[in-house]
N, CA, C and O atoms as a GROMACS GRO file, in nm:
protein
  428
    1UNK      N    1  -1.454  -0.920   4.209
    1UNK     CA    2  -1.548  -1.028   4.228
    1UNK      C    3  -1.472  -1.154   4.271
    1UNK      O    4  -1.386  -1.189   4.190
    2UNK      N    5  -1.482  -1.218   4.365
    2UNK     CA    6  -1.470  -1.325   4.420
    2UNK      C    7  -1.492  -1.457   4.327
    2UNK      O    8  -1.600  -1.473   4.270
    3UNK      N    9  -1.363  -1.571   4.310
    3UNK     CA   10  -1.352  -1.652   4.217
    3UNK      C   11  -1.391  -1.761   4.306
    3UNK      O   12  -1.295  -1.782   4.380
    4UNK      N   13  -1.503  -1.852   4.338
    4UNK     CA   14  -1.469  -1.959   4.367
    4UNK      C   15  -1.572  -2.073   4.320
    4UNK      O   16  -1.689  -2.049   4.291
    5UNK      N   17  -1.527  -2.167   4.318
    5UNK     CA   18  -1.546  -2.257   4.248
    5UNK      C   19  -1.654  -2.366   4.330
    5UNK      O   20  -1.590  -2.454   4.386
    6UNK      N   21  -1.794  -2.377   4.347
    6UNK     CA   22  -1.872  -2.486   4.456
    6UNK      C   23  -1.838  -2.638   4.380
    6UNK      O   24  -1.838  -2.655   4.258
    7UNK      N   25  -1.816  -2.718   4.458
    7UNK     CA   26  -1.859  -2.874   4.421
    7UNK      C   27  -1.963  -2.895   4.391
    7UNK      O   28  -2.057  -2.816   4.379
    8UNK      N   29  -1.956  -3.058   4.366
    8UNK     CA   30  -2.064  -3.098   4.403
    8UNK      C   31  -2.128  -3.095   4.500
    8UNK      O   32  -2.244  -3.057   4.487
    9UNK      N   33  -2.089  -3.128   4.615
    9UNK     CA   34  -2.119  -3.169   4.761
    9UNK      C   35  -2.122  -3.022   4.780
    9UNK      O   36  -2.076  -2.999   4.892
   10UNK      N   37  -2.150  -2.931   4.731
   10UNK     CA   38  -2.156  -2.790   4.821
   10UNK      C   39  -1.989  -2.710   4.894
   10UNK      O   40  -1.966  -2.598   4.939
   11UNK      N   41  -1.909  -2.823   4.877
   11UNK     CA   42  -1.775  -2.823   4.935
   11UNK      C   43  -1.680  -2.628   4.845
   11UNK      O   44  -1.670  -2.637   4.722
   12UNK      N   45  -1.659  -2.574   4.868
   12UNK     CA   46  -1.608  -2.463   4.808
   12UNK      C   47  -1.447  -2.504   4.794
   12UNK      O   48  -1.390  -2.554   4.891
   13UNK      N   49  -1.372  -2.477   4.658
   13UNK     CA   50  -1.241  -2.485   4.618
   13UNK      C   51  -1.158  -2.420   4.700
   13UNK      O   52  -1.206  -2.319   4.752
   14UNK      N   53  -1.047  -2.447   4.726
   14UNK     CA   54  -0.942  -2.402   4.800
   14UNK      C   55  -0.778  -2.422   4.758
   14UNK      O   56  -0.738  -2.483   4.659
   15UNK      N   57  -0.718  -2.372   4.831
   15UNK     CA   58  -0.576  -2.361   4.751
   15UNK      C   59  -0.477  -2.437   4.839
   15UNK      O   60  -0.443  -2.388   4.947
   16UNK      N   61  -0.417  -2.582   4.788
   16UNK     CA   62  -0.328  -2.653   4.890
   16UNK      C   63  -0.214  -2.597   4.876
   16UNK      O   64  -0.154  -2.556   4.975
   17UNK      N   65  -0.158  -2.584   4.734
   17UNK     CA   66  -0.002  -2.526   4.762
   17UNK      C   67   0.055  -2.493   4.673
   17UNK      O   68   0.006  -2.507   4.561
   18UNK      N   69   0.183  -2.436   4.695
   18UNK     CA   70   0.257  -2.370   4.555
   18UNK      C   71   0.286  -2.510   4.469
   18UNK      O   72   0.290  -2.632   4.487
   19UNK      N   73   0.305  -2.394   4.343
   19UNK     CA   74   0.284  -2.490   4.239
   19UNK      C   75   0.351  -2.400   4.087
   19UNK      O   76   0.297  -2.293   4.060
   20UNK      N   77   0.450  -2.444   4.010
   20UNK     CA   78   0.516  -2.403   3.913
   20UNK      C   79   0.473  -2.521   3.783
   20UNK      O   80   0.471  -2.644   3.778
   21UNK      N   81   0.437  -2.387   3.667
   21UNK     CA   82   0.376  -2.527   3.555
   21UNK      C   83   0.498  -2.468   3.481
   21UNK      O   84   0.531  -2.349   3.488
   22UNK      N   85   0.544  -2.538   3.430
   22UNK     CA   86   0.615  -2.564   3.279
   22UNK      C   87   0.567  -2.617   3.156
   22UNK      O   88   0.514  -2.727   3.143
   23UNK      N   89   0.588  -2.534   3.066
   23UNK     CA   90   0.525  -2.589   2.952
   23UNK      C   91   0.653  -2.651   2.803
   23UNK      O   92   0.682  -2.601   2.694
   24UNK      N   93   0.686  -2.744   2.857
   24UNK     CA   94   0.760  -2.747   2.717
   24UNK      C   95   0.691  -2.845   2.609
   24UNK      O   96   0.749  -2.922   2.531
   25UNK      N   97   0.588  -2.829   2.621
   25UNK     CA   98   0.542  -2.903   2.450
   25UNK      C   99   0.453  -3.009   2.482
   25UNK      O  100   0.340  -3.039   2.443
   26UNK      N  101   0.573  -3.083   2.604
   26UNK     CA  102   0.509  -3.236   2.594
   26UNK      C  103   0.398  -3.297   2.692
   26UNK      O  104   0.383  -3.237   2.798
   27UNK      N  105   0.341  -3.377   2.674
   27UNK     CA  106   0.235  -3.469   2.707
   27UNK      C  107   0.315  -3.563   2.877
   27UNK      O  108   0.392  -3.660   2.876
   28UNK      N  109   0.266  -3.497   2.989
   28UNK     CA  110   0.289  -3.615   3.084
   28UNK      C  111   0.171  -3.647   3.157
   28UNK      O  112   0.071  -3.577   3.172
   29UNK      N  113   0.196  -3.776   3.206
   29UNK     CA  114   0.034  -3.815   3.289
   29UNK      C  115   0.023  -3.770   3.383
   29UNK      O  116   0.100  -3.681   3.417
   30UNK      N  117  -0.051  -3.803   3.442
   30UNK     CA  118  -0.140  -3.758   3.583
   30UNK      C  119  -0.122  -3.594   3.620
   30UNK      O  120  -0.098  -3.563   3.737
   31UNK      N  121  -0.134  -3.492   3.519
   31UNK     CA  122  -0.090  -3.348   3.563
   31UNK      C  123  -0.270  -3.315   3.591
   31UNK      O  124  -0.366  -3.387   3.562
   32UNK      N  125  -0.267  -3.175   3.659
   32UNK     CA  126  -0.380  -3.131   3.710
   32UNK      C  127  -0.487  -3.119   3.548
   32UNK      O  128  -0.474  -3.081   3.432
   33UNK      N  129  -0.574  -3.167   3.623
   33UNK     CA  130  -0.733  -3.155   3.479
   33UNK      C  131  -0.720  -3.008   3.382
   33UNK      O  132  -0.775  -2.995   3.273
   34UNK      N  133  -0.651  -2.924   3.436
   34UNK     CA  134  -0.698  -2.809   3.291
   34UNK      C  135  -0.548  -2.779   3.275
   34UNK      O  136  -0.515  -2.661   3.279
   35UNK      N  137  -0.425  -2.904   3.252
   35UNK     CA  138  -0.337  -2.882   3.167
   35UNK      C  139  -0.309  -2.990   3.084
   35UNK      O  140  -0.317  -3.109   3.115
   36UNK      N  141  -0.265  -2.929   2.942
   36UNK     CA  142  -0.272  -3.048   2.825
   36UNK      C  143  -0.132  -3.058   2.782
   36UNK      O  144  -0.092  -3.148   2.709
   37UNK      N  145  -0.049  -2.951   2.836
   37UNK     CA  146   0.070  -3.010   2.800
   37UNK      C  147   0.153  -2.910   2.894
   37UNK      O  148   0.127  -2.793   2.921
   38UNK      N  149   0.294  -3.013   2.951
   38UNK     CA  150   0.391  -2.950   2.999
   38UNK      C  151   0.369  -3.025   3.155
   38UNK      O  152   0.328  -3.141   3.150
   39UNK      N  153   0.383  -2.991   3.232
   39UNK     CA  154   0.414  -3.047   3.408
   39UNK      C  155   0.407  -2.926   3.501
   39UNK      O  156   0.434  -2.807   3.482
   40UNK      N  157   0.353  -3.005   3.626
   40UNK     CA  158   0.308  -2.870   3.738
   40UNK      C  159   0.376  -2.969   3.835
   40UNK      O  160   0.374  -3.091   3.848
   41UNK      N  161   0.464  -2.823   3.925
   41UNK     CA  162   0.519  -2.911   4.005
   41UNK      C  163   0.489  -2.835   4.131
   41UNK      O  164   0.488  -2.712   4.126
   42UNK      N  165   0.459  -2.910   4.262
   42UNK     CA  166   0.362  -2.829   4.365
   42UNK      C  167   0.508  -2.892   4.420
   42UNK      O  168   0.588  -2.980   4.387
   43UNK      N  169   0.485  -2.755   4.557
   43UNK     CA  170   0.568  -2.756   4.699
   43UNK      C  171   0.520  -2.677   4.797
   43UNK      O  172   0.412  -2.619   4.797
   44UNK      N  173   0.635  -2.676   4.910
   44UNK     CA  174   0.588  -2.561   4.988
   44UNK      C  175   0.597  -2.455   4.980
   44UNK      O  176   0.531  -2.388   5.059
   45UNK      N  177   0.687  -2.381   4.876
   45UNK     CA  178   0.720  -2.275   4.884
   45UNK      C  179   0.750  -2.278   4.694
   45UNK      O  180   0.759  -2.389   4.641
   46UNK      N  181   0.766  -2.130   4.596
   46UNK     CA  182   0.771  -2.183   4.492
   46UNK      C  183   0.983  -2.190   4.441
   46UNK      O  184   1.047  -2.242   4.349
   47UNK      N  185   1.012  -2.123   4.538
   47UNK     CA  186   1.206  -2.161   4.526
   47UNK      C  187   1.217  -2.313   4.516
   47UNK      O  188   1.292  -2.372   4.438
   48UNK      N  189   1.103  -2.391   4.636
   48UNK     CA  190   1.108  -2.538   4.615
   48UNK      C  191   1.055  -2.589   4.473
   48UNK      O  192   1.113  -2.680   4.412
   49UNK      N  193   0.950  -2.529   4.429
   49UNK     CA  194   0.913  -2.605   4.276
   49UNK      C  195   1.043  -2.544   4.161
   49UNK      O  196   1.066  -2.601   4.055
   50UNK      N  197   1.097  -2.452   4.198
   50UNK     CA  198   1.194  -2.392   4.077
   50UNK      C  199   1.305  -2.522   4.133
   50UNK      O  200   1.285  -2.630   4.077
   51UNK      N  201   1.348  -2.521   4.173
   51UNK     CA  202   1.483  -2.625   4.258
   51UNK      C  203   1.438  -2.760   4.167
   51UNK      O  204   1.515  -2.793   4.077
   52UNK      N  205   1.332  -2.827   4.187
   52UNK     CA  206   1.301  -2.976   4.120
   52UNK      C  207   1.277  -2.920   3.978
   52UNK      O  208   1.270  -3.012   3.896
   53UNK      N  209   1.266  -2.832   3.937
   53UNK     CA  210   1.215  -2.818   3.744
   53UNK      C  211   1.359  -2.796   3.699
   53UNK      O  212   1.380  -2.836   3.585
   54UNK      N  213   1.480  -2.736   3.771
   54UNK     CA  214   1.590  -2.696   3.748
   54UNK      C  215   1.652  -2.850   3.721
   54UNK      O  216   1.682  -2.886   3.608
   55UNK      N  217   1.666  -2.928   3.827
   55UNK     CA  218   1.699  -3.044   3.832
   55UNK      C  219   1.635  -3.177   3.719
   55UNK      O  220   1.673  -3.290   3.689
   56UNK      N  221   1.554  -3.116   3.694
   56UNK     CA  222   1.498  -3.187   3.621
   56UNK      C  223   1.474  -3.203   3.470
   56UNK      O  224   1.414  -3.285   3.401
   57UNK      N  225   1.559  -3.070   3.442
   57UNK     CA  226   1.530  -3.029   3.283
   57UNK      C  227   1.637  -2.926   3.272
   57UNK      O  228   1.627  -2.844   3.181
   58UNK      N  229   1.751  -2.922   3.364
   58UNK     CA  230   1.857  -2.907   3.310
   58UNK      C  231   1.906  -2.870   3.180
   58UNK      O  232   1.937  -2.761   3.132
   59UNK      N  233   1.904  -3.023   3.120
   59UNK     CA  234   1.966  -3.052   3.010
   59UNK      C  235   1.844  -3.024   2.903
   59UNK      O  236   1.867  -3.019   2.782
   60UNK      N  237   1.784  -3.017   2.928
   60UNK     CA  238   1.652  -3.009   2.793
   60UNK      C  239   1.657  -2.828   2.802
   60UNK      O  240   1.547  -2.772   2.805
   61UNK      N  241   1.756  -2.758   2.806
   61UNK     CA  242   1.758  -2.619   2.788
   61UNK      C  243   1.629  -2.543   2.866
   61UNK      O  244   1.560  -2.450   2.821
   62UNK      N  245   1.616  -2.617   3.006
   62UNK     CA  246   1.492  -2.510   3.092
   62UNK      C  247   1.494  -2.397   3.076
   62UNK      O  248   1.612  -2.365   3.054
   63UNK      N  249   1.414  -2.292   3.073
   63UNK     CA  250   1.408  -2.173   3.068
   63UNK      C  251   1.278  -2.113   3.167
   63UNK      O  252   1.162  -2.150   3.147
   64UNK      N  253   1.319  -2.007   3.284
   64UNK     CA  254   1.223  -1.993   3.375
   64UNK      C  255   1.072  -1.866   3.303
   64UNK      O  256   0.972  -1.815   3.353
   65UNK      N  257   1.155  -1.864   3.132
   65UNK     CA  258   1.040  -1.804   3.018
   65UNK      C  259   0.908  -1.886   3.048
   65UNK      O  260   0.793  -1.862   3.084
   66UNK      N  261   0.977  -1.984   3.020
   66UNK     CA  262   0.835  -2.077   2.958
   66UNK      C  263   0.803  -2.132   3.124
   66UNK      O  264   0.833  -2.249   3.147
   67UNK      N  265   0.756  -2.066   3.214
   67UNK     CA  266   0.669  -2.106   3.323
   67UNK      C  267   0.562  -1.978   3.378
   67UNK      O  268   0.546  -1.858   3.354
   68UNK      N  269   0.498  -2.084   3.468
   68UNK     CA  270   0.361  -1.964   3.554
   68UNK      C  271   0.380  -1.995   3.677
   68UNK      O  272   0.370  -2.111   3.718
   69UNK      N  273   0.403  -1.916   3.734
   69UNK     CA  274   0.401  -1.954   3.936
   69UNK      C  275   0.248  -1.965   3.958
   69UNK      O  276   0.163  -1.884   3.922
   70UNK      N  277   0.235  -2.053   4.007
   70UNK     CA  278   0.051  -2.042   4.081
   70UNK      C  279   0.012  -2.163   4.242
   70UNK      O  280   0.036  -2.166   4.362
   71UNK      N  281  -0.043  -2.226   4.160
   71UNK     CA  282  -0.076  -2.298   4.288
   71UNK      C  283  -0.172  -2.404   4.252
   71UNK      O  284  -0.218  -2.400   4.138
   72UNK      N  285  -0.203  -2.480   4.316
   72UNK     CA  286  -0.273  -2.586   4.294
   72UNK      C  287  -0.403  -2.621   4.388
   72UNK      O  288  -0.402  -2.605   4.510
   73UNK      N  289  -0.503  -2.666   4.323
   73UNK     CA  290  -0.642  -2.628   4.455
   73UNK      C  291  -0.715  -2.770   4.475
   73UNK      O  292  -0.712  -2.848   4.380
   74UNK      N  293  -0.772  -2.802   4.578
   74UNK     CA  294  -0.791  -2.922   4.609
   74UNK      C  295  -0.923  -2.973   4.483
   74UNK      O  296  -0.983  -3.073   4.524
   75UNK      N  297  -0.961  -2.937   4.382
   75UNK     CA  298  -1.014  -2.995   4.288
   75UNK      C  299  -0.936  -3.023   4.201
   75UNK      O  300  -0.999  -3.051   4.098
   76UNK      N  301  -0.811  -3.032   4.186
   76UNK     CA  302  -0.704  -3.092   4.107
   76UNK      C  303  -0.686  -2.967   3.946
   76UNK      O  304  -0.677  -2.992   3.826
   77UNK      N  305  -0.689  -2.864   4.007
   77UNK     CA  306  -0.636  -2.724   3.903
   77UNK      C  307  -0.522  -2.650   3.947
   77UNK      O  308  -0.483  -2.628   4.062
   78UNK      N  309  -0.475  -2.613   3.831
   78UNK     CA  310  -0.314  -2.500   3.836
   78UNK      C  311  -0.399  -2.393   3.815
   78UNK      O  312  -0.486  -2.395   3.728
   79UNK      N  313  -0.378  -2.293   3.894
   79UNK     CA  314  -0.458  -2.182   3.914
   79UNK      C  315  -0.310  -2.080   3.927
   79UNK      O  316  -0.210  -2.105   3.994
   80UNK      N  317  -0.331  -1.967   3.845
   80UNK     CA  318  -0.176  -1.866   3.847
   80UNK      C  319  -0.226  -1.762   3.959
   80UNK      O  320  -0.334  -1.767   4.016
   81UNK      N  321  -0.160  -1.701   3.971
   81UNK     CA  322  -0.095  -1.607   4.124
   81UNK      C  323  -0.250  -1.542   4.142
   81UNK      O  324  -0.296  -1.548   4.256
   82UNK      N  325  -0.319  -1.491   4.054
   82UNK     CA  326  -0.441  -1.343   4.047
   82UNK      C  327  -0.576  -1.479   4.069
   82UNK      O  328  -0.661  -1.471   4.158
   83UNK      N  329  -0.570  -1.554   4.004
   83UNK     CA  330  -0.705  -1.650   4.011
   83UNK      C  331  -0.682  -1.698   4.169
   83UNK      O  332  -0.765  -1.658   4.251
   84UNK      N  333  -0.595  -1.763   4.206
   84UNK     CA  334  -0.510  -1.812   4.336
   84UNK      C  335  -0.566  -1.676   4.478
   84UNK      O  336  -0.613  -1.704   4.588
   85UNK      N  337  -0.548  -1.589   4.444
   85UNK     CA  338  -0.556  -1.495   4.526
   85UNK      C  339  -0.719  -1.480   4.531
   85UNK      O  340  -0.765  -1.462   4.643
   86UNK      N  341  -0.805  -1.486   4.429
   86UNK     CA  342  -0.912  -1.459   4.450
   86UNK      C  343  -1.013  -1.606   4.529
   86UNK      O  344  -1.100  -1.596   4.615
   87UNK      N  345  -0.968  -1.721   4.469
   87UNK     CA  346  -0.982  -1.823   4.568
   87UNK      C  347  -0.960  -1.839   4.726
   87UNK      O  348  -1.024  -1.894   4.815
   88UNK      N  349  -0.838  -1.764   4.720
   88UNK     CA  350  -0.800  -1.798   4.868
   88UNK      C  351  -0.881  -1.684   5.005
   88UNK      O  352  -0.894  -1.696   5.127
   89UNK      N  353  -0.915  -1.589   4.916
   89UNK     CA  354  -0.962  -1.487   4.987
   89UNK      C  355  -1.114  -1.533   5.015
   89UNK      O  356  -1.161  -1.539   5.129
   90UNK      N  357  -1.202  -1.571   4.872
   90UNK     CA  358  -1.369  -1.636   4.889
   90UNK      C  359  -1.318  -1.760   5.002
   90UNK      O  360  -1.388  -1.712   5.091
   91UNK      N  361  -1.268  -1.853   5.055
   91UNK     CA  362  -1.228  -1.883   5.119
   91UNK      C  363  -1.215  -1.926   5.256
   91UNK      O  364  -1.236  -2.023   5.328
   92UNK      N  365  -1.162  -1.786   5.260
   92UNK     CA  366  -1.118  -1.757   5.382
   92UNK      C  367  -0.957  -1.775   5.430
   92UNK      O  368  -0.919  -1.739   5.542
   93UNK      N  369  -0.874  -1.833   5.335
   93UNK     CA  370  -0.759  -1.852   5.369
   93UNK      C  371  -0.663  -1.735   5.359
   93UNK      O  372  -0.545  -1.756   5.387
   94UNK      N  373  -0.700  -1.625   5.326
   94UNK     CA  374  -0.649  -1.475   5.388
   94UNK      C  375  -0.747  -1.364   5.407
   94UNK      O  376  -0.839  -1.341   5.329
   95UNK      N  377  -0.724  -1.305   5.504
   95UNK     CA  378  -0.791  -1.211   5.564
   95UNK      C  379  -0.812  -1.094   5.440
   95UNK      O  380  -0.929  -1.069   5.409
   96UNK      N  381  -0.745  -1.051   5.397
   96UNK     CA  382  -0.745  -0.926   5.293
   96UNK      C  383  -0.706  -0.960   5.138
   96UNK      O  384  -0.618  -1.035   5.096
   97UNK      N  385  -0.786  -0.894   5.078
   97UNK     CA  386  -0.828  -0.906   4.938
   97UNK      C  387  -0.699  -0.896   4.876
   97UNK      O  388  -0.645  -0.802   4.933
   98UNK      N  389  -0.598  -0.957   4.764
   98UNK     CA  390  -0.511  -0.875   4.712
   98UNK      C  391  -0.469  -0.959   4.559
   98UNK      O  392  -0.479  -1.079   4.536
   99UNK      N  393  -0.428  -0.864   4.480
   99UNK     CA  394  -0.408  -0.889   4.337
   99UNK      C  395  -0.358  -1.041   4.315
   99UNK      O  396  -0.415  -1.132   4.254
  100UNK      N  397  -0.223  -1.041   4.391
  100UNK     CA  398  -0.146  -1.182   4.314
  100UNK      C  399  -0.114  -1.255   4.500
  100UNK      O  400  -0.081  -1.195   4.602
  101UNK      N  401  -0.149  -1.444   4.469
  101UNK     CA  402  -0.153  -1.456   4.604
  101UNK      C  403   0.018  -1.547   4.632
  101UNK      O  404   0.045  -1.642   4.560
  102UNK      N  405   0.116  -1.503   4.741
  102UNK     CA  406   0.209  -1.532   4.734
  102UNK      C  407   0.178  -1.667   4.877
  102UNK      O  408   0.089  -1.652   4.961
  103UNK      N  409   0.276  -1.795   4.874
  103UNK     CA  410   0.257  -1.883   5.000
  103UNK      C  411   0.277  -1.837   5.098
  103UNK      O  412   0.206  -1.889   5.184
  104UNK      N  413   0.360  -1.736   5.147
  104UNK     CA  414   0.361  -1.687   5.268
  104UNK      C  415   0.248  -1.625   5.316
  104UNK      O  416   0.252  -1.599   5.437
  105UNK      N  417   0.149  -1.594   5.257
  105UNK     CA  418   0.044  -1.522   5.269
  105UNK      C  419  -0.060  -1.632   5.335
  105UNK      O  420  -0.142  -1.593   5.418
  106UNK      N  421  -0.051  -1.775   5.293
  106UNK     CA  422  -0.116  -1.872   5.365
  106UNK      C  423  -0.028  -1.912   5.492
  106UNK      O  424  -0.059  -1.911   5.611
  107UNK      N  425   0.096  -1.950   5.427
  107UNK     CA  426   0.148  -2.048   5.619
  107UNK      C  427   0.256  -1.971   5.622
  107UNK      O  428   0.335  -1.979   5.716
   0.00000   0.00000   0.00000
């Protein structure tokens, strides 16, 4: 079954870009509406979001345990690889149906 999400405006959800959440515990602002704790970090590709979380938490003992590869959708949600895939397909942003959705599969 096809996941997608209508607006208000009739507008249907879509998927802008990769996106790696980390969860270590804490509270930061402005992260996407359905996370309460930890940081999502969007790019073009997700080697690019691992590269800035690496750099960035280093020293706070990162661990690539405590993350979800997904993506991020223009209603401001972290959506993981299987929800991601079913969005992108209701869509239209890939031709064929498939379990987990990888960025190359869009650009």
């Amino acid at each position: 079954m096809q996941k997608v999400l209508k607006l208000e405006n009739n507008q249907k959800e879509y998927i802008l870009c990769a996106a790696i959440y980390y969860d270590n515990g804490k509270k930061y602002e402005h992260q996407p509406k359905n996370i309460e704790s930890g940081i999502v970090v969007c790019g073009r590709r997700h080697h690019n979001c691992f590269i800035i979380l690496f750099n960035m938490f280093a020293e706070d003992d990162y661990s690539k345990k405590n993350t979800i590869q997904g993506f991020l959708t223009n209603t401001d949600r972290f959506v993981d690889r299987q929800e991601a895939a079913q969005i992108a397909f209701g869509r239209g942003q890939i031709k064929i149906p498939t379990k987990s959705l990888f960025s190359e599969d869009l650009y």
